[in-house]
C-alpha positions as MATLAB code, in Angstrom:
seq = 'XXXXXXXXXXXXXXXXXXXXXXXXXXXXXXXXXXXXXXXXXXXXXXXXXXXXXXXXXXXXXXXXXXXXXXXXXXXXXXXXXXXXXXXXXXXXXXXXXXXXXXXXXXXXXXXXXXXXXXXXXXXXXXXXXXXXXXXXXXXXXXXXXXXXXXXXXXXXXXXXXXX';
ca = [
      58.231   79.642   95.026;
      57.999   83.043   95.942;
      61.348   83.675   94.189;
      59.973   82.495   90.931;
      57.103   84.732   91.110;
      57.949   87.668   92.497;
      60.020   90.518   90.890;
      63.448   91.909   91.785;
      63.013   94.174   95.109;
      59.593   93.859   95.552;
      58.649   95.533   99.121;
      56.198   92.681   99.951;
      58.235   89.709   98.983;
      61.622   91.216  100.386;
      59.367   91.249  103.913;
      57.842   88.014  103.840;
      61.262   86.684  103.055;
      63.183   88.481  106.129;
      60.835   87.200  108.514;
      61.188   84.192  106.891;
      64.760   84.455  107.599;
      63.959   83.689  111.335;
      61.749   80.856  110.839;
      62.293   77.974  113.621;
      62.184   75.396  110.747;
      66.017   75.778  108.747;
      64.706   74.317  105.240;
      62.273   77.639  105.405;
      65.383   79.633  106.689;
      67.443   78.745  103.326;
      64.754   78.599  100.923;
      64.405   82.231  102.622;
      68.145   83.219  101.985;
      68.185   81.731   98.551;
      64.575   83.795   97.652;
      66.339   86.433   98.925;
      69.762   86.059   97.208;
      67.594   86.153   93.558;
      65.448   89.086   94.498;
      67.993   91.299   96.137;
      69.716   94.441   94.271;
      73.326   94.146   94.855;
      74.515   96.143   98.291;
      70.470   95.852   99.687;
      71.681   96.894  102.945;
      68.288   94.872  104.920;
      69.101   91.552  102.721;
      73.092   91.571  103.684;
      72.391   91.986  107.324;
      69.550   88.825  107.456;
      72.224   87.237  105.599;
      75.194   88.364  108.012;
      72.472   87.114  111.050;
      72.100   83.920  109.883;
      75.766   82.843  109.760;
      75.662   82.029  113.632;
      72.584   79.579  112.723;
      72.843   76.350  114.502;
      72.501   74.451  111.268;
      75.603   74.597  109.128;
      73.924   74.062  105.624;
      72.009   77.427  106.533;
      75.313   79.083  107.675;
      76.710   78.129  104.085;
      73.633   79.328  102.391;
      73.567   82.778  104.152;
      77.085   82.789  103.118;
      76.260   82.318   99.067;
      73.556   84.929  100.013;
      76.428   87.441  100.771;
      78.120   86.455   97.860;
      75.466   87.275   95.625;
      74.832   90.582   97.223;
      77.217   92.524   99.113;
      78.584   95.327   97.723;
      82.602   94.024   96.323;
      84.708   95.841   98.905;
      82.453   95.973  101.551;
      84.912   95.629  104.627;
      82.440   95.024  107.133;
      81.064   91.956  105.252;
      84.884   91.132  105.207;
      85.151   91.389  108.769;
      82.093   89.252  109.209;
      83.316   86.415  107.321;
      86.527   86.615  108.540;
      84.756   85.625  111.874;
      83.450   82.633  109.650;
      87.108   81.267  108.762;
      86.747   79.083  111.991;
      83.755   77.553  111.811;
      83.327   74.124  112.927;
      82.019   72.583  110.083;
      84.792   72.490  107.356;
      82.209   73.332  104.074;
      81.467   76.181  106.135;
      85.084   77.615  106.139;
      85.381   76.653  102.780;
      82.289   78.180  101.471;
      83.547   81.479  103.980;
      87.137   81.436  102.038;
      85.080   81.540   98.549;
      82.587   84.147   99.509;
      85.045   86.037  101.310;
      87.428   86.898   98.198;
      84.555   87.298   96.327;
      83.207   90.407   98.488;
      86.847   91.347   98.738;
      87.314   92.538   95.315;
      90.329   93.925   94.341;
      91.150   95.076   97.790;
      93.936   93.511   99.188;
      93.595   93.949  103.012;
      96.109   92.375  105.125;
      93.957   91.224  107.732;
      92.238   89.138  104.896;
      95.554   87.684  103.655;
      96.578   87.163  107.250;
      93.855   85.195  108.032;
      93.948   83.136  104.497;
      97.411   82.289  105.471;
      96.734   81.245  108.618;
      94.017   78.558  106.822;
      96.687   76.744  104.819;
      97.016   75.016  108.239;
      93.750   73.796  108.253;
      92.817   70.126  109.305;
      90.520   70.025  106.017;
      92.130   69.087  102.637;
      89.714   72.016  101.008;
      89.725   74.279  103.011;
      93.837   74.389  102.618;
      92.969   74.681   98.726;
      90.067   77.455   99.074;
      92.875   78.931  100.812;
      95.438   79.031   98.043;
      92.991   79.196   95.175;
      91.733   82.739   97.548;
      95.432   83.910   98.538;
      96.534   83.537   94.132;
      93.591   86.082   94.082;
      93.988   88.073   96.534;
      97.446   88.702   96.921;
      99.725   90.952   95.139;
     102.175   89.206   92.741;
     105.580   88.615   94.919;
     103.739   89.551   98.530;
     106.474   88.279  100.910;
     104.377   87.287  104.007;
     102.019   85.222  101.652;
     104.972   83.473   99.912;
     106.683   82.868  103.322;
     103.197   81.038  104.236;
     102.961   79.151  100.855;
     106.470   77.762  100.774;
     105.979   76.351  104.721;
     102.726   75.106  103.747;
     104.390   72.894  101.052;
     107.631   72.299  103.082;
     105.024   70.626  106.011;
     103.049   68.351  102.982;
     106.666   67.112  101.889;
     107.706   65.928  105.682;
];
């Protein structure tokens, strides 16, 4: 509600929404995130990091929802949003890996780090049907046109679904 009220960076609703961020009860935690996803400026530095602490929440739907939080406001080419979402490619919960693999490309940019291609690579393996397609759908955005390693990883991809 306080979303729908409020206006874009306001100081008192951007605090009662990080503490919110904390709350012990996880549908206040994401309605939190969300609130804070619409109110946010792009790159507001206190927003990304509630975000970034939330995606170790023992709840995976908040995990994903701090994740869309990030997506919505980090700063495109922020590398140590990168490197925190990276982190997220393993997550447990599949959606989680998948929604980590959408937001991560999206705070990419056009930045094509190699760690990030590694690690997309290395998710065309994964047990999840999705995630393997968040993968490719990331790596034909994020990779150069031709980019040997990622072709290499492609082709054996497809090679394993034909056997």
């Amino acid at each position: 509600a306080l979303a729908a009220v409020a206006e874009v960076g306001s100081t008192a609703a951007m605090a009662a929404l990080r503490v919110s961020v904390d709350d012990p009860d996880a549908s206040l935690r994401r309605a939190a995130l969300e609130a804070l996803a619409k109110l946010s400026q792009r790159g507001d530095p206190c927003t990304v990091a509630a975000a970034r602490g939330r995606l170790r929440d023992e709840e995976e739907r908040t995990r994903r929802v701090a994740l869309q939080c990030l997506a919505q406001v980090a700063e495109p080419g922020d590398l140590a949003v990168v490197e925190t979402l990276l982190g997220c490619f393993g997550d447990a919960d599949a959606d989680t890996r998948r929604v980590a693999i959408e937001t991560c490309v999206h705070v990419l940019g056009p930045s094509k780090e190699r760690c990030v291609l590694t690690a997309l690579c290395a998710r065309l393996l994964d047990s999840d049907e999705h995630v393997r397609s968040a993968a490719l759908d990331a790596l034909a955005q994020a990779a150069e046109r031709g980019d040997a390693d990622v072709v290499a990883a492609v082709i054996a991809r497809a090679e394993d679904s034909v056997d």
